[in-house]
PDB file of N, CA, C and O in Angstrom, chain B, residues numbered from 101:
ATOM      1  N   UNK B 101       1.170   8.146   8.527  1.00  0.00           N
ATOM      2  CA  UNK B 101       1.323   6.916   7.775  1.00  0.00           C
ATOM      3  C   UNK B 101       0.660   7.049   6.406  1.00  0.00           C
ATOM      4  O   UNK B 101      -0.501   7.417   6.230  1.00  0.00           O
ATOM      5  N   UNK B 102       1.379   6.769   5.627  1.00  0.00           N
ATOM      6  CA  UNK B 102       0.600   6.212   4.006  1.00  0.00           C
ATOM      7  C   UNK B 102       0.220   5.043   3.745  1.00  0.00           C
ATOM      8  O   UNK B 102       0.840   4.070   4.175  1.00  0.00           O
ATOM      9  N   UNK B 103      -0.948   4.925   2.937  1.00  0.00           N
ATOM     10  CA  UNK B 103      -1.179   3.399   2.761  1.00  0.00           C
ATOM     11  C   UNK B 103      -1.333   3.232   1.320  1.00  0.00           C
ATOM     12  O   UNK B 103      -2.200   3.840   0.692  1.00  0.00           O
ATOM     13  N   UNK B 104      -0.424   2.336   0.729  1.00  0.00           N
ATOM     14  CA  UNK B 104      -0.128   1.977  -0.066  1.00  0.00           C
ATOM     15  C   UNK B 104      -0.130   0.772  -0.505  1.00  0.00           C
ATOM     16  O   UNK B 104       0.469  -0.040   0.199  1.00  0.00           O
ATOM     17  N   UNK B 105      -0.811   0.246  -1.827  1.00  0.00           N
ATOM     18  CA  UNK B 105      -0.955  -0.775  -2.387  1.00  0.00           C
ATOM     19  C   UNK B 105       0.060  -0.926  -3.962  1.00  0.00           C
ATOM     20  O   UNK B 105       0.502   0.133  -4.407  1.00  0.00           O
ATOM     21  N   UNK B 106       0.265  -1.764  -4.453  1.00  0.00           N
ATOM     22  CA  UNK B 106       1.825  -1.977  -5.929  1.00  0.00           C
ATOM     23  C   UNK B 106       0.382  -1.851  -6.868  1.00  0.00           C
ATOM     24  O   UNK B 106      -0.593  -2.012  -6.134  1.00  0.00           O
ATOM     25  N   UNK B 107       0.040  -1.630  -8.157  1.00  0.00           N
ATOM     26  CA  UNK B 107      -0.234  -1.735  -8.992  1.00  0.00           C
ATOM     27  C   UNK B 107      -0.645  -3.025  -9.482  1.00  0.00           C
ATOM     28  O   UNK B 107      -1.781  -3.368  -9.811  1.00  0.00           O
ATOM     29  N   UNK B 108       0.808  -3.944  -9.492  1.00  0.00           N
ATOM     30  CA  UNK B 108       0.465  -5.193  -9.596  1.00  0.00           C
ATOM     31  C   UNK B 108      -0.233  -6.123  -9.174  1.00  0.00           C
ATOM     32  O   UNK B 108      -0.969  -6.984  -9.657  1.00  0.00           O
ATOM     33  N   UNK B 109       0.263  -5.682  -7.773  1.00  0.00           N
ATOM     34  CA  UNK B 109      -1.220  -6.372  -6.157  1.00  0.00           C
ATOM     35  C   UNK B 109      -2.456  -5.824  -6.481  1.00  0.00           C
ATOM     36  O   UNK B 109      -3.373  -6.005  -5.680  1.00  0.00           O
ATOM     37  N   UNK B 110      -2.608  -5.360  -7.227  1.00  0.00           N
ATOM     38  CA  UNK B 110      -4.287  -4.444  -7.098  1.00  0.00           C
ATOM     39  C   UNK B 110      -4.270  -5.408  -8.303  1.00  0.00           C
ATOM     40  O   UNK B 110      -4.804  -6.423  -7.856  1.00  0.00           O
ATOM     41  N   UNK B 111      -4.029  -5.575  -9.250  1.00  0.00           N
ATOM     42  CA  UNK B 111      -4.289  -5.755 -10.261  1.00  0.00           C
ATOM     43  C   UNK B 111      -4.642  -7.524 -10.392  1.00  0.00           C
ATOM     44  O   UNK B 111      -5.460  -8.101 -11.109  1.00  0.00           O
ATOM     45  N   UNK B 112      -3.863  -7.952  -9.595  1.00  0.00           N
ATOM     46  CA  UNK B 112      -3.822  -9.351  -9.183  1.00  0.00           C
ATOM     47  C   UNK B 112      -4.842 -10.011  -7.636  1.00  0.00           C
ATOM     48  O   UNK B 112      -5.144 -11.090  -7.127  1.00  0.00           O
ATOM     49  N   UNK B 113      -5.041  -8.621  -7.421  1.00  0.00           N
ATOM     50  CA  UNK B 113      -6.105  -8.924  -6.473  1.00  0.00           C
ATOM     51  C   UNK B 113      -7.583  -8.753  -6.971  1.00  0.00           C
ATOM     52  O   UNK B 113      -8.529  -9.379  -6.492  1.00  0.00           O
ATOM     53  N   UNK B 114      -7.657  -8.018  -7.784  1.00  0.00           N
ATOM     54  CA  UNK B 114      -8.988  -7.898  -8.834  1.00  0.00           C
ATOM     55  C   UNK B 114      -9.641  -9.204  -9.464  1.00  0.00           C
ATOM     56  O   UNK B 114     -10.798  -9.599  -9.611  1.00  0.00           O
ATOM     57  N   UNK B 115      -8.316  -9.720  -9.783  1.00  0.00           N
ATOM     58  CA  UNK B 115      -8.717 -10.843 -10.892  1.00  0.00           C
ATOM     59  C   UNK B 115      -8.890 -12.214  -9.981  1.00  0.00           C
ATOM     60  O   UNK B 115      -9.755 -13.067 -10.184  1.00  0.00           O
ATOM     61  N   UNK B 116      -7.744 -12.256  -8.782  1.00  0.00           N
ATOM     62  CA  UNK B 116      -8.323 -13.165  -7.854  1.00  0.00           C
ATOM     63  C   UNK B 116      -9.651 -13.099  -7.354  1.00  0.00           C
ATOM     64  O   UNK B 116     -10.069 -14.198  -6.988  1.00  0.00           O
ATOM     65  N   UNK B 117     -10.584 -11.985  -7.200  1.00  0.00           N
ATOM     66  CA  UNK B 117     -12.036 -11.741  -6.454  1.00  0.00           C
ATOM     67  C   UNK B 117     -12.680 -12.276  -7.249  1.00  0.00           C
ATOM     68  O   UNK B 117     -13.657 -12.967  -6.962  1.00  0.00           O
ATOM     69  N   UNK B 118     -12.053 -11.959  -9.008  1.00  0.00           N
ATOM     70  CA  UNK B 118     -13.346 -12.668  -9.903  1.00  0.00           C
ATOM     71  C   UNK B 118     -13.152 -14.270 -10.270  1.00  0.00           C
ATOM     72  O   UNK B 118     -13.769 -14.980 -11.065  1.00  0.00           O
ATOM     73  N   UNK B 119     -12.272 -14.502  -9.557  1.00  0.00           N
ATOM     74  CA  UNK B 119     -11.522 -16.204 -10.045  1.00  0.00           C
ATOM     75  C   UNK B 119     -12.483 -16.965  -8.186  1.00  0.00           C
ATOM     76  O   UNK B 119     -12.786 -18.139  -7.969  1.00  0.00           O
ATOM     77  N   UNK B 120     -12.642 -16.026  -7.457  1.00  0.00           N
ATOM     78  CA  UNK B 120     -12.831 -17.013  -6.667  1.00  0.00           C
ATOM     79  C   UNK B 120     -14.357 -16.680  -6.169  1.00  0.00           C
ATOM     80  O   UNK B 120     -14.847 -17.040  -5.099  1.00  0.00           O
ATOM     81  N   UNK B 121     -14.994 -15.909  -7.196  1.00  0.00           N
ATOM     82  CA  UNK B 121     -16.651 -15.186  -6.280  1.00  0.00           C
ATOM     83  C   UNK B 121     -16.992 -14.839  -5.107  1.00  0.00           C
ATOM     84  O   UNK B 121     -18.036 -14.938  -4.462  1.00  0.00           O
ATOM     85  N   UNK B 122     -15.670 -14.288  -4.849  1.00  0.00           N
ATOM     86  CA  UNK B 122     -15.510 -13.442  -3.442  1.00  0.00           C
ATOM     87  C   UNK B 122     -17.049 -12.631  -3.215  1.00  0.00           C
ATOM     88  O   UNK B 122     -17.684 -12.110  -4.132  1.00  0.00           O
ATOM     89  N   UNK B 123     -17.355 -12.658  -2.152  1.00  0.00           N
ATOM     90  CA  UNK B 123     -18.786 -12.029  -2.041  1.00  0.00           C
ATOM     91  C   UNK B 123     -18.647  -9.733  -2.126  1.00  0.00           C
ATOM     92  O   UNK B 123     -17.741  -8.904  -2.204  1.00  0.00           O
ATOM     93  N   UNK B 124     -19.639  -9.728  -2.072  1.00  0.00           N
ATOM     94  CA  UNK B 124     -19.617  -8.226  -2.665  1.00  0.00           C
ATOM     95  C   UNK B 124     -19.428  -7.794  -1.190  1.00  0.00           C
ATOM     96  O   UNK B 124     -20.102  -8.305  -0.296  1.00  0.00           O
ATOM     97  N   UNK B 125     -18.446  -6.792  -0.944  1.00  0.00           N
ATOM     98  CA  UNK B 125     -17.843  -6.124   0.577  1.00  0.00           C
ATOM     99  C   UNK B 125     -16.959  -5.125   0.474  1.00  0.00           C
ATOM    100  O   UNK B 125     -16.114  -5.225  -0.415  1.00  0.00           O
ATOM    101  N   UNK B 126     -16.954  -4.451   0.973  1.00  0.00           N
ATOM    102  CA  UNK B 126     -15.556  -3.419   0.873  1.00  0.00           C
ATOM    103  C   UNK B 126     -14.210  -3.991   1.701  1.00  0.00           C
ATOM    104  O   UNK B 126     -14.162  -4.530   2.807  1.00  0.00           O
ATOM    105  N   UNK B 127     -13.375  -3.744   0.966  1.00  0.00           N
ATOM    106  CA  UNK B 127     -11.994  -4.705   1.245  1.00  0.00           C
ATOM    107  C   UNK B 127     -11.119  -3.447   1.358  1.00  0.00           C
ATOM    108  O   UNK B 127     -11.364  -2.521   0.584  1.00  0.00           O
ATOM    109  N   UNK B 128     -10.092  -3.321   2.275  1.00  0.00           N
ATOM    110  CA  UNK B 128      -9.371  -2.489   2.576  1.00  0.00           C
ATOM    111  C   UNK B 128      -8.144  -3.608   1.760  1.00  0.00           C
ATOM    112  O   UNK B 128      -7.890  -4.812   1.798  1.00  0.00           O
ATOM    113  N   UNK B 129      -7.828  -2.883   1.335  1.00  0.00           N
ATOM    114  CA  UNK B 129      -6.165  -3.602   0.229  1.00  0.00           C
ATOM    115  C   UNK B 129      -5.022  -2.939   0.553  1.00  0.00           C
ATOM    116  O   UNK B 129      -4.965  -1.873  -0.060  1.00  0.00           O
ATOM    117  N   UNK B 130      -3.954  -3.157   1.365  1.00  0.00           N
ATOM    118  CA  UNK B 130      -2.643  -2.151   1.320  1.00  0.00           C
ATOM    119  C   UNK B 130      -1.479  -3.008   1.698  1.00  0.00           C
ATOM    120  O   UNK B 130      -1.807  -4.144   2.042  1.00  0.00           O
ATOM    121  N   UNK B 131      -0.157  -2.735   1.721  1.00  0.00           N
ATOM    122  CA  UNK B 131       0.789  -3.311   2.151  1.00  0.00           C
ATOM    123  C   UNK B 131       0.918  -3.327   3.413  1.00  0.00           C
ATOM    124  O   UNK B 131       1.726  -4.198   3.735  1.00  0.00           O
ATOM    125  N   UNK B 132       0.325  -2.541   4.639  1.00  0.00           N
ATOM    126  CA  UNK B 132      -0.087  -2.934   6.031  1.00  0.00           C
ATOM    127  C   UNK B 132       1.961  -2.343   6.488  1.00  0.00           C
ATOM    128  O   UNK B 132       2.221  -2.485   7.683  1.00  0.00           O
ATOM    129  N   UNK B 133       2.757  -1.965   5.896  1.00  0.00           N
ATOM    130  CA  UNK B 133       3.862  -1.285   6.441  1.00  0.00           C
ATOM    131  C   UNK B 133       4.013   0.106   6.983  1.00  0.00           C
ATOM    132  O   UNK B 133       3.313   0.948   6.420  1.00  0.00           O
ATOM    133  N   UNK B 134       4.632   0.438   7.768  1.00  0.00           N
ATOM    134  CA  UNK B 134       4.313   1.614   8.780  1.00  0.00           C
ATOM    135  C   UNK B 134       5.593   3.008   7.830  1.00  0.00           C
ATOM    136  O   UNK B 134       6.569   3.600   8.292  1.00  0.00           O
ATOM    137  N   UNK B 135       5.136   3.045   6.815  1.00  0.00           N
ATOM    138  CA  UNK B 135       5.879   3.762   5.919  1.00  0.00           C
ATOM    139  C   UNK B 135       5.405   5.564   5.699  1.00  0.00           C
ATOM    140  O   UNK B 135       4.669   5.984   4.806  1.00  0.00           O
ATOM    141  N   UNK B 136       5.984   6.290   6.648  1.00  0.00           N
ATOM    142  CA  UNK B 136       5.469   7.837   6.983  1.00  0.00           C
ATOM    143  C   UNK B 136       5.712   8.219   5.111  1.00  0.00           C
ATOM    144  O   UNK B 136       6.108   7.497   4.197  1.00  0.00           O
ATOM    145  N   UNK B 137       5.213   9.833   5.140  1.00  0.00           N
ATOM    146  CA  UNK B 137       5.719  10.511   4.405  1.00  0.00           C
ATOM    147  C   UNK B 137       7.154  10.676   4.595  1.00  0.00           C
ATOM    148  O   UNK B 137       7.843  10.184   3.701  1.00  0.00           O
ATOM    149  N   UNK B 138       7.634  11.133   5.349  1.00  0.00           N
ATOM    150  CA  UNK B 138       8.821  11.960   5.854  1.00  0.00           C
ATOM    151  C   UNK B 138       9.915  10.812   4.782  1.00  0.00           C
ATOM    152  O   UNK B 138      10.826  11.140   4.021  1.00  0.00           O
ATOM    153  N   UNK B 139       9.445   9.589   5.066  1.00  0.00           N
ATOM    154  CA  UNK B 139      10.340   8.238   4.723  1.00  0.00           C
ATOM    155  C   UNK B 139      10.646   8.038   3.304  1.00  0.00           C
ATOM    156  O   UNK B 139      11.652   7.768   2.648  1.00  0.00           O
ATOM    157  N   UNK B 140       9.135   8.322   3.019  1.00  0.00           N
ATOM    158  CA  UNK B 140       9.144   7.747   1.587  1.00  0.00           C
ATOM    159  C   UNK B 140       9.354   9.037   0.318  1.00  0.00           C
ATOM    160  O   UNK B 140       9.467   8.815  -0.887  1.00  0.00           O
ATOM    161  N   UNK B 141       9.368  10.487   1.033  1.00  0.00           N
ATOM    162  CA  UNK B 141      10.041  11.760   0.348  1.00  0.00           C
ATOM    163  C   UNK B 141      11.413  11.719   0.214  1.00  0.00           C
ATOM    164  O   UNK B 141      12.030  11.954  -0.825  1.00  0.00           O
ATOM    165  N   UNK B 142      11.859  11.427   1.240  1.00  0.00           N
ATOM    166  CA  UNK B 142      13.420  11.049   1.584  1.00  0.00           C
ATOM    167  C   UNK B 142      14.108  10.122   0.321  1.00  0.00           C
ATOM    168  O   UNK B 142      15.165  10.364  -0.262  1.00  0.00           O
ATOM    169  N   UNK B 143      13.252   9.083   0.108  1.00  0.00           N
ATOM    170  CA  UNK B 143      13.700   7.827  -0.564  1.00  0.00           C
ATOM    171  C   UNK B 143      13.698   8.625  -2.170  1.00  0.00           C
ATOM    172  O   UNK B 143      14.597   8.504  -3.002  1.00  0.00           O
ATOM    173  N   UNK B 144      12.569   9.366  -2.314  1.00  0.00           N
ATOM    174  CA  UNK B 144      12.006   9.840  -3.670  1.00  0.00           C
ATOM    175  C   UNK B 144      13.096  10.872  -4.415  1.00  0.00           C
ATOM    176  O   UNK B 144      13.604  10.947  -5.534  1.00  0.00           O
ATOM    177  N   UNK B 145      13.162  11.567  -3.253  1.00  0.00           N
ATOM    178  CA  UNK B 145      14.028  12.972  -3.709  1.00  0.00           C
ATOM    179  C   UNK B 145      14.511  13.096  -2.238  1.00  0.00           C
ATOM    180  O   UNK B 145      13.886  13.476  -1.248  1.00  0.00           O
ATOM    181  N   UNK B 146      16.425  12.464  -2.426  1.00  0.00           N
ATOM    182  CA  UNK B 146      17.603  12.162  -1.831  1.00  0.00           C
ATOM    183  C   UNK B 146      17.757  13.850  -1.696  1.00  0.00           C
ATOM    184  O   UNK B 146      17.734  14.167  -0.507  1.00  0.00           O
ATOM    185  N   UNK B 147      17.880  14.806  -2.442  1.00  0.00           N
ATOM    186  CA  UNK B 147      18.617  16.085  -2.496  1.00  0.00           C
ATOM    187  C   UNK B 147      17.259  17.175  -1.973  1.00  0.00           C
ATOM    188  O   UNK B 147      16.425  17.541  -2.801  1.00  0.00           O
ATOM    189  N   UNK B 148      17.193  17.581  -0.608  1.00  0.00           N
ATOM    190  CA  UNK B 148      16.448  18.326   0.374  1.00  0.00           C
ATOM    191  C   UNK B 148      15.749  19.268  -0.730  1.00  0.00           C
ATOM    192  O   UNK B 148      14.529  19.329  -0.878  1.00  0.00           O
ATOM    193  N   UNK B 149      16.684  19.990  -1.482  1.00  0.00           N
ATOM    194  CA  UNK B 149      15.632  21.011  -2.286  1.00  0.00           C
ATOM    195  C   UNK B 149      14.790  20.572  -3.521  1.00  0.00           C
ATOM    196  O   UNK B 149      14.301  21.411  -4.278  1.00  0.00           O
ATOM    197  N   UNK B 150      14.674  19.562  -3.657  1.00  0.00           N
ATOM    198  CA  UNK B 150      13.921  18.941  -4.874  1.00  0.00           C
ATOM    199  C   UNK B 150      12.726  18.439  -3.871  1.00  0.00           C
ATOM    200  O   UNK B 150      11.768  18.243  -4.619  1.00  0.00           O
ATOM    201  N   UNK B 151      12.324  18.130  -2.480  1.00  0.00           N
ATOM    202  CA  UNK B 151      11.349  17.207  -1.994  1.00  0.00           C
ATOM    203  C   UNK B 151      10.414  18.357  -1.421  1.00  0.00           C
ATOM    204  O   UNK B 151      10.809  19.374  -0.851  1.00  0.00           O
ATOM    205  N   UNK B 152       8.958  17.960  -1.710  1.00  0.00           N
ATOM    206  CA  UNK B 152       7.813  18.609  -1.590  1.00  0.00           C
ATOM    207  C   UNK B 152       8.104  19.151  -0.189  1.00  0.00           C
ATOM    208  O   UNK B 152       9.181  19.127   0.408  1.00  0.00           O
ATOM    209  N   UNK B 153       6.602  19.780   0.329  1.00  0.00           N
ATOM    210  CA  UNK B 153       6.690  20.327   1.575  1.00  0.00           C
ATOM    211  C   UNK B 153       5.929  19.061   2.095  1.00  0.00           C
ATOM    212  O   UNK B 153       5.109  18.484   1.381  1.00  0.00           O
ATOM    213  N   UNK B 154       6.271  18.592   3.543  1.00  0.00           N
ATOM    214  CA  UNK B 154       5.915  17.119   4.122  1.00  0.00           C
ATOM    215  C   UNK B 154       5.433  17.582   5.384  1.00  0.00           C
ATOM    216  O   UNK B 154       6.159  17.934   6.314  1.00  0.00           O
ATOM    217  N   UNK B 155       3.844  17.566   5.389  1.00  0.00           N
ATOM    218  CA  UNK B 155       2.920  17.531   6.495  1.00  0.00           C
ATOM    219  C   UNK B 155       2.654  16.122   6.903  1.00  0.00           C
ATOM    220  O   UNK B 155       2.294  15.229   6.136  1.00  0.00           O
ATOM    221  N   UNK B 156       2.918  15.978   8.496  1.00  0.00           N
ATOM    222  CA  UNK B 156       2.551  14.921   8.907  1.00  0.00           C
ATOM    223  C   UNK B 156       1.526  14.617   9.787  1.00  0.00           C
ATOM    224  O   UNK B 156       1.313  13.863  10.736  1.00  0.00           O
ATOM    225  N   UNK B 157       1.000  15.421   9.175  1.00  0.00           N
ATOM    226  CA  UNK B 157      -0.609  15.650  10.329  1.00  0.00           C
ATOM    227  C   UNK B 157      -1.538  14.830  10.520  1.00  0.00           C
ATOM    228  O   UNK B 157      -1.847  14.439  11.646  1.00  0.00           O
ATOM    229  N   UNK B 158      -2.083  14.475   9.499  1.00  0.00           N
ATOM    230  CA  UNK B 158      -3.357  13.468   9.056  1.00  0.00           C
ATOM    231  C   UNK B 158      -2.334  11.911   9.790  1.00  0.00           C
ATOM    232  O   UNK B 158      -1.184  11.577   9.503  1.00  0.00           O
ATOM    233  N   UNK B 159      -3.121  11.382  10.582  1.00  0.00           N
ATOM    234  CA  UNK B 159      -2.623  10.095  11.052  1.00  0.00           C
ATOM    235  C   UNK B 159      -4.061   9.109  11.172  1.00  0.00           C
ATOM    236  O   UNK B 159      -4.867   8.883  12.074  1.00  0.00           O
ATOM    237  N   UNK B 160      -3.899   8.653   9.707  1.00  0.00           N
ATOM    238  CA  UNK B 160      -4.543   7.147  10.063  1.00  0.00           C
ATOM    239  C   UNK B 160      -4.041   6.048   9.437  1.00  0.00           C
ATOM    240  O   UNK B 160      -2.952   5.984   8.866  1.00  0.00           O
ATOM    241  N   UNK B 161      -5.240   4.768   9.607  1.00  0.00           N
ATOM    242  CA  UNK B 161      -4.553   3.803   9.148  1.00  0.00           C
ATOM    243  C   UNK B 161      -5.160   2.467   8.792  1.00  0.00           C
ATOM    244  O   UNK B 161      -5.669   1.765   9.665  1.00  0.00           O
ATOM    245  N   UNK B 162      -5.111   2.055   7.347  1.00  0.00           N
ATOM    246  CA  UNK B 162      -6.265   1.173   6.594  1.00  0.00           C
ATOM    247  C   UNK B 162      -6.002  -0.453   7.320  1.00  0.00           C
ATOM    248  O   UNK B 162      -4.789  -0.539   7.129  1.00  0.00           O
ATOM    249  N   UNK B 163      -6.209  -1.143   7.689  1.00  0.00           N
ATOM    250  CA  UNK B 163      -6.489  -2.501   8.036  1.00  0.00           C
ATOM    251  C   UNK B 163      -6.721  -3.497   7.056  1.00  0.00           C
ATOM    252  O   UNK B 163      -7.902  -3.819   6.925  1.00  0.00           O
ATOM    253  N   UNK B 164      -5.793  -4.133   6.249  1.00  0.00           N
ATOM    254  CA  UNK B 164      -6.426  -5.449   5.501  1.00  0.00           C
ATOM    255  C   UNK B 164      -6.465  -6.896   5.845  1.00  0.00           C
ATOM    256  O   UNK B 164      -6.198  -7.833   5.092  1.00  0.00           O
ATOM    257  N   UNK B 165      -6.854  -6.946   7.147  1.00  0.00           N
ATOM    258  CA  UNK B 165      -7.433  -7.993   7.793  1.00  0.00           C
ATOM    259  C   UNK B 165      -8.154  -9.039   6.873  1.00  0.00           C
ATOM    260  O   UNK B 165      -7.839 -10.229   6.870  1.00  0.00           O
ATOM    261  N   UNK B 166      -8.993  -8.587   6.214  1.00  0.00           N
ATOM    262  CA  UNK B 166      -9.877  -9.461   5.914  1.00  0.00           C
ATOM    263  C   UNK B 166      -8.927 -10.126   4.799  1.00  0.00           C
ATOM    264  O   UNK B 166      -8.968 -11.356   4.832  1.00  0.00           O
ATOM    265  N   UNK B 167      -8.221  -9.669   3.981  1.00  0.00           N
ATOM    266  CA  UNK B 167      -7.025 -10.451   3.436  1.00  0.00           C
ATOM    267  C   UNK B 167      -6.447 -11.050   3.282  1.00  0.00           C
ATOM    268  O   UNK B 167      -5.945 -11.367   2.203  1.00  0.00           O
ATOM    269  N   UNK B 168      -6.183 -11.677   4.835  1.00  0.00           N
ATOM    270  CA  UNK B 168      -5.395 -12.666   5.553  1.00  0.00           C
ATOM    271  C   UNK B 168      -6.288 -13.991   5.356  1.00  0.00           C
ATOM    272  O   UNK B 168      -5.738 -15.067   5.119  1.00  0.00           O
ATOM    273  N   UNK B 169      -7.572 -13.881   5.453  1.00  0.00           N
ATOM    274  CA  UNK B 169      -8.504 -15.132   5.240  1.00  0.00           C
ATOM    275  C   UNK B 169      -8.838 -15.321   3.540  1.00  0.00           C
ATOM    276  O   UNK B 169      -9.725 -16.143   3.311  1.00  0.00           O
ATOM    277  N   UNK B 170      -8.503 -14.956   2.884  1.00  0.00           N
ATOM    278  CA  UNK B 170      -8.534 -15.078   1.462  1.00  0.00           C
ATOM    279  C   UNK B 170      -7.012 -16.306   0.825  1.00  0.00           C
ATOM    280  O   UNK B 170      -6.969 -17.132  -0.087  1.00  0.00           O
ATOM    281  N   UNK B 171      -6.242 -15.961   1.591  1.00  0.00           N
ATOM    282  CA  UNK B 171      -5.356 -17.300   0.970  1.00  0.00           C
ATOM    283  C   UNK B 171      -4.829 -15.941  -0.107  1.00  0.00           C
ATOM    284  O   UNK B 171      -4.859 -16.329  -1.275  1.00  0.00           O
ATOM    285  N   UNK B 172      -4.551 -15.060  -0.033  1.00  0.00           N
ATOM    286  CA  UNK B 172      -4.008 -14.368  -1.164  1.00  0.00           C
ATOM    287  C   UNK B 172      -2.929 -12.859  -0.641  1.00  0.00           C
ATOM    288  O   UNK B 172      -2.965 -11.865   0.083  1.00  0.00           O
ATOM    289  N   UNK B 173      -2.278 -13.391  -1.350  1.00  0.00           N
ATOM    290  CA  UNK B 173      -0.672 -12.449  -0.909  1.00  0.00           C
ATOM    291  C   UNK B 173       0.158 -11.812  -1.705  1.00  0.00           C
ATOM    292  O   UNK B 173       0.423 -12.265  -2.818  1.00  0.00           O
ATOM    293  N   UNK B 174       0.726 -10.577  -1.207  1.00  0.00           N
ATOM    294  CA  UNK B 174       1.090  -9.379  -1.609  1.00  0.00           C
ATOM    295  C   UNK B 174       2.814  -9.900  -2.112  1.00  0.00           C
ATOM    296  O   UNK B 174       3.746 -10.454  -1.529  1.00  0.00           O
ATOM    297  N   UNK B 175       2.530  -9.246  -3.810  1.00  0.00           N
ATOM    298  CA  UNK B 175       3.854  -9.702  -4.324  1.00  0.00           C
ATOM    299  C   UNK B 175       4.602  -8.758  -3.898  1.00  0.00           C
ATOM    300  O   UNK B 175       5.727  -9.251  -3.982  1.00  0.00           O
ATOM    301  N   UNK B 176       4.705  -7.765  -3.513  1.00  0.00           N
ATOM    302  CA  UNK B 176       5.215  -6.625  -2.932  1.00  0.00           C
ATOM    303  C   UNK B 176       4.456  -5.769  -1.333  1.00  0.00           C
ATOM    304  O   UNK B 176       3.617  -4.914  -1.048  1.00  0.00           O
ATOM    305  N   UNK B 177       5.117  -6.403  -0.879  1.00  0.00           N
ATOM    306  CA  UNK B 177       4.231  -5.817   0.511  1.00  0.00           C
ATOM    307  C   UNK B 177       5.346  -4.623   1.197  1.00  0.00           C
ATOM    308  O   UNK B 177       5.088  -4.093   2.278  1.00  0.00           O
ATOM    309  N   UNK B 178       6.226  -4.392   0.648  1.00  0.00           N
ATOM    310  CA  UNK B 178       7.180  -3.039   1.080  1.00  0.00           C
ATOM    311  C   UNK B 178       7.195  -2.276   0.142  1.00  0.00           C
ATOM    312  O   UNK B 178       8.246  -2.180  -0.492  1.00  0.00           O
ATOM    313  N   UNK B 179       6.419  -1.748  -0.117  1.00  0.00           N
ATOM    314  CA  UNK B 179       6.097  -0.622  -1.476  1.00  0.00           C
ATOM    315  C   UNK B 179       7.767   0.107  -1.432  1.00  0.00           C
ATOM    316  O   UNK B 179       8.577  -0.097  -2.336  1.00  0.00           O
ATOM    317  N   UNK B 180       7.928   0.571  -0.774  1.00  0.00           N
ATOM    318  CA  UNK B 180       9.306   1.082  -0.744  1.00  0.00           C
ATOM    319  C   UNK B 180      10.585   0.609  -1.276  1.00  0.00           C
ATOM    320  O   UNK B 180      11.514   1.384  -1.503  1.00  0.00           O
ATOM    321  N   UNK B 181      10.662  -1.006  -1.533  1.00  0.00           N
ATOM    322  CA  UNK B 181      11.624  -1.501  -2.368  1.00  0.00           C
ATOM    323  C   UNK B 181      10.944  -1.270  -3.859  1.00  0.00           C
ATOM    324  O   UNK B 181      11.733  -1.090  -4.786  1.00  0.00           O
ATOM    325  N   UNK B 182       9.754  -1.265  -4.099  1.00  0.00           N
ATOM    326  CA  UNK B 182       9.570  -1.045  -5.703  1.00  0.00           C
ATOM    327  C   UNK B 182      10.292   0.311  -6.125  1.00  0.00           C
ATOM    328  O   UNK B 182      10.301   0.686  -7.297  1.00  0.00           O
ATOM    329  N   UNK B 183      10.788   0.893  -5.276  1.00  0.00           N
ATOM    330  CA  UNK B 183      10.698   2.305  -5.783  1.00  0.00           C
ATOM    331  C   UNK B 183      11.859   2.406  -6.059  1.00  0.00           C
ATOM    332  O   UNK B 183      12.616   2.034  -5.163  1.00  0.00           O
ATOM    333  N   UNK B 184      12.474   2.892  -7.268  1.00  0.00           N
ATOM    334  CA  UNK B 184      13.804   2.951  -8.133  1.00  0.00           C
ATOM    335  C   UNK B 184      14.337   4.074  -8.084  1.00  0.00           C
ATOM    336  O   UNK B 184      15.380   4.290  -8.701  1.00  0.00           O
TER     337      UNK B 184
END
């Protein structure tokens, strides 16, 4: 699995922490979608000989739980439709 956050969501989640004096914590931030490599190489580079070599070894996986109690939501939570 990859975990992936939009640019924009980060960027809009920054400015929400300082708009609301969110207390000081480490916050796991991601789109929380079950989006492998294998998936999102595929999507990147359609034509087999242009796409990297795709290890799927490393399996973990970030939690943004605490997120859900903030009242604040992901303008893009399928990273995979941003992608052109």
């Amino acid at each position: 699995m990859i975990n992936f956050i939009h640019t924009e969501d980060l960027a809009r989640f920054i400015i929400f922490l300082m708009s609301n004096s969110v207390s000081h914590r480490v916050i796991n931030l991601n789109t929380a979608e079950n989006l492998t490599k294998t998936s999102l190489y595929h999507r990147l580079f359609p034509e087999k000989e242009n796409r990297p070599l795709i290890k799927e070894e490393f399996e973990r996986r970030i939690s943004s739980l605490y997120l859900s109690g903030l009242s604040f939501y992901l303008k893009h939570p399928v990273i995979i439709e941003s992608i052109k």
